[in-house]
N, C-alpha and C positions, 0 to 999 in steps of 0.2 A: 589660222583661225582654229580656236580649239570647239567640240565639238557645243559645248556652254556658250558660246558665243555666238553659233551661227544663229541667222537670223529666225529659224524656226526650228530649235535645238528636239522639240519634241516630237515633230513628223519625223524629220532627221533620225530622230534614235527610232520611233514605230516601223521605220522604214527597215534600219541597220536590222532591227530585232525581230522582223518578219521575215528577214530571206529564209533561206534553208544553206544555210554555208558553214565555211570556213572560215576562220580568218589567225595564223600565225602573227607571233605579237615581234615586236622589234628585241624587248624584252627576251620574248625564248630564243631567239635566235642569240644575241649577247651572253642568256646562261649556257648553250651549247657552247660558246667559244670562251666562256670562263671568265666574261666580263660581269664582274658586282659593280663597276661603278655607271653604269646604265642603272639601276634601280633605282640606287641612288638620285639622280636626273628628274624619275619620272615621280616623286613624292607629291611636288604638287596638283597633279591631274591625278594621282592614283587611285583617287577611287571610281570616278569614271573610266578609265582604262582597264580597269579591275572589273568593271561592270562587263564592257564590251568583250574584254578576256576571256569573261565566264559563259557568255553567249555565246564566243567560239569554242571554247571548251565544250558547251552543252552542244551545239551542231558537230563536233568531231566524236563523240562519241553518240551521237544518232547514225552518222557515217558509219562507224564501227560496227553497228548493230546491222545496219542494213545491209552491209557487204559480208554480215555473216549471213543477216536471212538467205542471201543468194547464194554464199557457199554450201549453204545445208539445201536447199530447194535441191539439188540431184538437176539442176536443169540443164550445170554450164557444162560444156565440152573440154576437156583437159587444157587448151588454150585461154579458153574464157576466164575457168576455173583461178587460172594460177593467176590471168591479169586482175580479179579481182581479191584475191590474196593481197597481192601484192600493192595496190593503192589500199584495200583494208592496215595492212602494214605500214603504210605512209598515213594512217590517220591518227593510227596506233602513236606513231611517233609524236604528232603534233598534239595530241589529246595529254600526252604525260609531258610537253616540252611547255603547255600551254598550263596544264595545273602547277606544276613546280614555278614558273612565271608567277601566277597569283597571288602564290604561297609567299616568295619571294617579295613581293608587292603589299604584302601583308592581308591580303585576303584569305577567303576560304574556298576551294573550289567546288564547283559542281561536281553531285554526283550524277551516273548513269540513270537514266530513268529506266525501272522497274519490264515495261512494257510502252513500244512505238504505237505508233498507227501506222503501219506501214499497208500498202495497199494489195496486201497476199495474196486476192482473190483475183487481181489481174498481173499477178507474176508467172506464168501456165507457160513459158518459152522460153530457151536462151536467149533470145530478141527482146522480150517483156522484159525479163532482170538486166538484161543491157542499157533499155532505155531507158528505166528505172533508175541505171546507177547513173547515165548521163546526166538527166535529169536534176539529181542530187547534186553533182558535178556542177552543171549548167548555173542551179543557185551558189554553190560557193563562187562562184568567180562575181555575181553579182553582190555578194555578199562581201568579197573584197572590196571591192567597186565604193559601196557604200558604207564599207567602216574608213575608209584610208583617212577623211576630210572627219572624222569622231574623234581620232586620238586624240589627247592632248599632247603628249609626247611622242613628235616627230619622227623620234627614231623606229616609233610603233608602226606610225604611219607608213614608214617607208617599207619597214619590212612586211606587214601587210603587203603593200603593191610586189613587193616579190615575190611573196608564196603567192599572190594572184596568179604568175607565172605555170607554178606547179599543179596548181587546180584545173587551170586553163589547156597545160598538154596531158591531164586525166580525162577532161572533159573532150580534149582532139581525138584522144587515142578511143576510144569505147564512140565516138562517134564512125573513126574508119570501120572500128568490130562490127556495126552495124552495116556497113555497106555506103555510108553517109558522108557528106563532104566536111571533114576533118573539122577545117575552118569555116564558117558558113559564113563568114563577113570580114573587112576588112576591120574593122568595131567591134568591142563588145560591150554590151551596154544592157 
């Protein structure tokens, strides 16, 4: 069922377009392995896919932003420091694997916005910027959740549900830095 199809295509998308996520396109994944005839494929839903593309684009580099405010905040502990480097650098990746997709796609991508809203005034902890970046975390993996059944092109869809994956052990791991049980359900939902 392509995302024009479901039965209430507009809560659907209000839904997809409020998380706070992620979402890797099947598309960036095919241009990291040098596959152009995926693009191809996805011509007739492309500009819905294109849409949903830029949504994750625009929440990957909110991601970005945010896991710098914590780098600069002076808050994390050389541990913390570097785990949030480091999934900053896995957004990095998907934020440029996610615009060249677009592009590719024939769109235009999002830029950076200017200035977040991010919540500064209750960032005062290495605990605050942790649960902060969970938090952030927490919505991509819902944000997977509710684009997979938007793609039109399947192959988006699926790879979506895989980077859910990688979201999912960002959002495990900064829950143990917290002290927190990793997993908190058998579900995620």
């Amino acid at each position: 069922m392509s995302f024009l199809t479901m039965p209430n295509p507009a809560a659907a998308r209000r839904l997809f377009l409020g998380q706070s996520g992620l979402v890797l396109s099947g598309a960036a994944i095919a241009l990291l392995a040098g596959n152009d005839a995926l693009a191809a494929k996805t011509q007739g839903g492309a500009a819905t896919d294109i849409q949903i593309l830029n949504t994750a684009l625009g929440a990957e580099l909110e991601a970005i932003a945010a896991y710098q405010l914590g780098a600069d905040s002076k808050l994390l502990q050389k541990p913390a420091l570097e785990l949030a480097v480091t999934f900053q650098g896995h957004h990095k990746e998907h934020a440029d694997v996610l615009a060249k997709t677009v592009q590719k796609l024939g769109g235009k991508p999002v830029a950076a916005k200017a200035k977040y809203d991010f919540p500064v005034e209750q960032l005062t902890s290495q605990a605050a910027v942790l649960k902060f970046a969970a938090k952030l975390e927490q919505g991509a993996v819902s944000a997977y959740l509710g684009a997979v059944p938007l793609f039109g092109n399947r192959d988006l869809a699926k790879a979506a549900a895989s980077i859910l994956g990688d979201e999912a052990m960002h959002w495990a791991v900064l829950r143990q830095a917290l002290g927190e049980v990793p997993v908190p359900s058998a579900f995620m939902v």
